[in-house]
C-alpha positions in Angstrom: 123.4 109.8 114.0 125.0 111.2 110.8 124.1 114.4 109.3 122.6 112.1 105.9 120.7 110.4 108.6 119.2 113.6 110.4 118.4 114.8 106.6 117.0 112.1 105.6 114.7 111.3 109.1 113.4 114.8 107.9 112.5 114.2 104.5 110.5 111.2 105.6 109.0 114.1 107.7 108.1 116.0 104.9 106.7 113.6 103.1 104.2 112.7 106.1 103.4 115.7 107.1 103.6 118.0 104.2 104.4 121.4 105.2 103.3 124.3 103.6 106.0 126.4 101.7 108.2 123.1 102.1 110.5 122.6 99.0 110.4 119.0 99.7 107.1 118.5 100.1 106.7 120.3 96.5 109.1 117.6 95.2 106.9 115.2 96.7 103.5 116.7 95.4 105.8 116.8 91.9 106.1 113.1 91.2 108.8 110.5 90.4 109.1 111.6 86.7 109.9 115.5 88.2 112.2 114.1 90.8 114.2 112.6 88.1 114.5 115.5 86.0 115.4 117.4 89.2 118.4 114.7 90.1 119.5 115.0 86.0 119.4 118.6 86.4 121.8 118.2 89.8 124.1 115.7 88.2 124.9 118.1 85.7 125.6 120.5 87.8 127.9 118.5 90.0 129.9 117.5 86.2 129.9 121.3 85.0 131.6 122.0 88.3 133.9 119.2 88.5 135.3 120.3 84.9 135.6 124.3 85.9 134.8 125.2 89.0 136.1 125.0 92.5 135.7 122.3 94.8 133.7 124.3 96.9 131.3 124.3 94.1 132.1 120.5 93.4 131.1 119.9 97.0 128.1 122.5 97.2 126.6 120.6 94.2 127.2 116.7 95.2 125.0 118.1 98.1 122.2 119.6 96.2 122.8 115.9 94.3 122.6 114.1 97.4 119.7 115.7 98.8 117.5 114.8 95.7 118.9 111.5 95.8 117.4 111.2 99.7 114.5 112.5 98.3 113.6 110.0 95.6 115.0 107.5 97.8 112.0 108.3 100.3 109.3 108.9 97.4 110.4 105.0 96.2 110.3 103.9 100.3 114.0 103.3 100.1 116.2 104.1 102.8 120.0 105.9 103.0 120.6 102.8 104.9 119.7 100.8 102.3 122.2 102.5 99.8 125.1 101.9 102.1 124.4 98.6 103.0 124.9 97.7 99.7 128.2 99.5 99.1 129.4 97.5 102.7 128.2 94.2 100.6 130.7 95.3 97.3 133.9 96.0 99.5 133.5 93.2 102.1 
């Protein structure tokens, strides 16, 4: 199993079986319209560090990015899997 799986197979947790104090439960709770501005607010991030910053950063942000992604991927009951069987389907 891939680390993106393991992540997300514990967001669906969250969502579940909210935990208190859970940051991704909160984005959860938040709603769809939050979760956007969230994954705006990352994909900025990831540009401002592309154009400046080290790839360290780069890579530390396409993270935070790809987490949020997960997570409105699970609030929409969409799947990581779903995402790459799609890309498999453009480069056949």
């Amino acid at each position: 199993m891939s680390t993106v799986d393991t992540l997300f197979e514990t967001i669906q947790s969250r969502k579940e079986n909210p935990p208190p104090g859970s940051y991704t439960a909160r984005l959860f709770a938040m709603g769809e319209n939050e979760m956007l501005k969230k994954m705006g607010e990352e994909a900025v991030e990831v540009i401002i560090a592309a154009k400046g910053e080290t790839d360290e950063r780069v890579i530390y942000e396409l993270a935070d990015y790809i987490y949020h992604t997960l997570v409105f991927l699970a609030a929409r009951g969409l799947t990581w899997q779903q995402v790459e069987t799609e890309l498999a389907r453009r480069f056949r």
